[in-house]
C-alpha positions as CSV (number, residue, x, y, z in Angstrom):
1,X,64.5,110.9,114.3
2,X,66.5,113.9,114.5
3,X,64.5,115.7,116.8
4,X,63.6,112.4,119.0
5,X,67.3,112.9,119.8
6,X,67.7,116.7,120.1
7,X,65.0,116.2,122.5
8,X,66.8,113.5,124.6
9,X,69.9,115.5,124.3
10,X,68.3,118.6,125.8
11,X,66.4,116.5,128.7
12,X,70.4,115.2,129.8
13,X,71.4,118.6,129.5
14,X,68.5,119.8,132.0
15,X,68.3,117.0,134.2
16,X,72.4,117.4,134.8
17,X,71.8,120.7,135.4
18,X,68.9,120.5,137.7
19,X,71.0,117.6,139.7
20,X,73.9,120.4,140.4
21,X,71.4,123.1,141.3
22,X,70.3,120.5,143.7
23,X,73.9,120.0,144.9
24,X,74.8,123.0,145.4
25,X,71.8,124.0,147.4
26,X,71.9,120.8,149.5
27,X,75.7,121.6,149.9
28,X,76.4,124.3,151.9
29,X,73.5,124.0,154.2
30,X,74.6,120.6,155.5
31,X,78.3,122.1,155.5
32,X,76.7,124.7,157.7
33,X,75.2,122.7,160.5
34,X,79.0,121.5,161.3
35,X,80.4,124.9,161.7
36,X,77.5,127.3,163.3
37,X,77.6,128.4,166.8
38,X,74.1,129.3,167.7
39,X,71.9,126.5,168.1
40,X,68.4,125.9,170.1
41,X,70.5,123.2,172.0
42,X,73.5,121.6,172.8
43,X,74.6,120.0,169.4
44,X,76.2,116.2,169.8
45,X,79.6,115.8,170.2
46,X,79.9,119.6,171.3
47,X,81.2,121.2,174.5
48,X,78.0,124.3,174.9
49,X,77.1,126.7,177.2
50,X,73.7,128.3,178.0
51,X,73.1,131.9,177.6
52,X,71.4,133.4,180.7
53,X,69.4,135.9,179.1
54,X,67.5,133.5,177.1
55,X,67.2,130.1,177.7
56,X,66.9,128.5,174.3
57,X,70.0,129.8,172.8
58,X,73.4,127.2,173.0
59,X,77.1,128.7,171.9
60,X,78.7,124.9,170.5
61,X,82.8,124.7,170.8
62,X,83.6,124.3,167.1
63,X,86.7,123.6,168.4
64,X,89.4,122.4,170.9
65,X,91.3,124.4,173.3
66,X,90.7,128.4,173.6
67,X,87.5,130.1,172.7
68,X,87.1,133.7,173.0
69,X,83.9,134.6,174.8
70,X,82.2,137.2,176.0
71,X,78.7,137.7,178.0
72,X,76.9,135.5,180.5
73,X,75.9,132.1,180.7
74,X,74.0,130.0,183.0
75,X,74.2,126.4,182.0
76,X,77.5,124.3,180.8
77,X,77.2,120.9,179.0
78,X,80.1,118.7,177.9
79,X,79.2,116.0,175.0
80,X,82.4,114.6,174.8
81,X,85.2,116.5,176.1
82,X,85.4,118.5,179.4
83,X,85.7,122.4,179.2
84,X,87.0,125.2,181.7
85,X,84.9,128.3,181.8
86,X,86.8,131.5,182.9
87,X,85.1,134.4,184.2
88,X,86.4,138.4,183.8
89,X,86.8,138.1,187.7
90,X,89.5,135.1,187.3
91,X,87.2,132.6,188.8
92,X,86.0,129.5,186.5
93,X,83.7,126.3,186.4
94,X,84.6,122.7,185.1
95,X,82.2,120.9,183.4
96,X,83.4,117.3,183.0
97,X,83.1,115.3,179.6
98,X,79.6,113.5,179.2
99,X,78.1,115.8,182.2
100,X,76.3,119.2,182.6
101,X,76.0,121.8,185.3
102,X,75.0,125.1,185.9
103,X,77.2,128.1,185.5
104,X,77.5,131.3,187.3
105,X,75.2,133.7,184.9
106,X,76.0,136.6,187.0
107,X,79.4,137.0,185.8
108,X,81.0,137.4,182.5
109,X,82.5,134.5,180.7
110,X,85.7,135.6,179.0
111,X,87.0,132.5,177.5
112,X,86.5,128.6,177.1
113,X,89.3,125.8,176.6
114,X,87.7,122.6,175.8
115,X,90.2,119.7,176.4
116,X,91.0,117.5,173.6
């Protein structure tokens, strides 16, 4: 009897175990989706722009107002809220919430404020 129950004992203690490994693995990769970036496309709910040189990279607004940027982009999407894209030459783009357009990619994008 005694070892029926050291046995069930030490199965809790692995399967607890095994369920936090599992936590903690599953944890920070979902955690990470909401903060990155990067991303092969415009993320829902995000204001993005397009990199010109390569066409399959999206930089997502993690956040509202000012957003330090710098290098060219081609393509401006808004999921949500609209965005103003400056350029180093003091010109800038609008992209209006729930729309998208294209941006100048021959100029250098210095900063984005997404409006909250």
């Amino acid at each position: 009897m005694q070892s029926i129950t050291r046995f069930v004992s030490r199965a809790a203690v692995l399967a607890t175990a095994f369920g936090a490994a599992v936590a903690l693995a599953g944890g920070p990769a979902a955690a990470s989706v909401s903060t990155k970036g990067w991303s092969p496309q415009c993320d829902w709910g995000k204001a993005c722009i397009r990199l010109a040189s390569d066409a399959g990279r999206w930089w997502n607004m993690n956040n509202c107002g000012y957003n330090p940027i710098n290098d060219r982009y081609s393509w401006g999407k808004a999921h949500g809220n609209s965005f103003t894209v400056t350029y180093v030459n003091g010109t800038w783009d609008r992209v209006e919430a729930w729309t998208e357009r294209p941006l100048d990619g021959n100029n250098t994008v210095i900063k984005v404020d997404v409006h909250c």
